[in-house]
N, C-alpha and C positions, 0 to 999 in steps of 0.2 A: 553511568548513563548520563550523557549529558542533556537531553532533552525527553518531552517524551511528545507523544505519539498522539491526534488526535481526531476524530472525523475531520475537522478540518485542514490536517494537512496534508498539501500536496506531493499528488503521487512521486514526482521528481524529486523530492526530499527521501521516501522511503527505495527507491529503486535507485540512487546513487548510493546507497551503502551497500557494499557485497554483504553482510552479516542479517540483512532481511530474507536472504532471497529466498530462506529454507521456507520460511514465513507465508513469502508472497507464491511459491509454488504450491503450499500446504489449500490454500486457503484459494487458487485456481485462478487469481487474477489475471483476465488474456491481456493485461498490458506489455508482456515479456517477449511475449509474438507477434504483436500489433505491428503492423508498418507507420499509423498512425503516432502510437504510443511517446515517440519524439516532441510531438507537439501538445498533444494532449495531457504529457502527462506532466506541463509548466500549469497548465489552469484547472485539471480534474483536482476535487480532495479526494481524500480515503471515504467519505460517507459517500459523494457522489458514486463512486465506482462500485462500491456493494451495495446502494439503494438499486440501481443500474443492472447488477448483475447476482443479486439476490446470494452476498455474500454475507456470512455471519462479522459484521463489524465488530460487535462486543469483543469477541472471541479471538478476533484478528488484534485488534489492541492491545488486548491484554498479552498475545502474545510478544508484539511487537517492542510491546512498553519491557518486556522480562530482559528484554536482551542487553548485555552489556556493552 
């Protein structure tokens, strides 16, 4: 794992990798279906987005951070 994962970072970091997406689907983030989501997701973080839409952050991390 070369990095990890943290409330602060932005969404466009974890949705250009295909090896989240099981992650970001688990966990219901409507950035995948957004028409916006091109834009938003250069200046959203991960905390923004689940303070936002009352996603379990902790749980999203940690899965995030497991993957290799």
């Amino acid at each position: 794992m070369s990095e990890k994962y943290t409330e602060d970072t932005k969404l466009e970091e974890v949705l250009n990798k295909p090896e989240t997406s099981a992650v970001i689907s688990k966990y219901q983030l409507p950035c995948q279906g957004c028409a916006m989501a091109a834009h938003e997701a250069k200046v959203l973080t991960l905390g923004q987005i689940a303070k936002t839409y009352g996603i379990d952050l902790d749980g999203m991390l940690i899965e995030l951070n497991s993957i290799n």
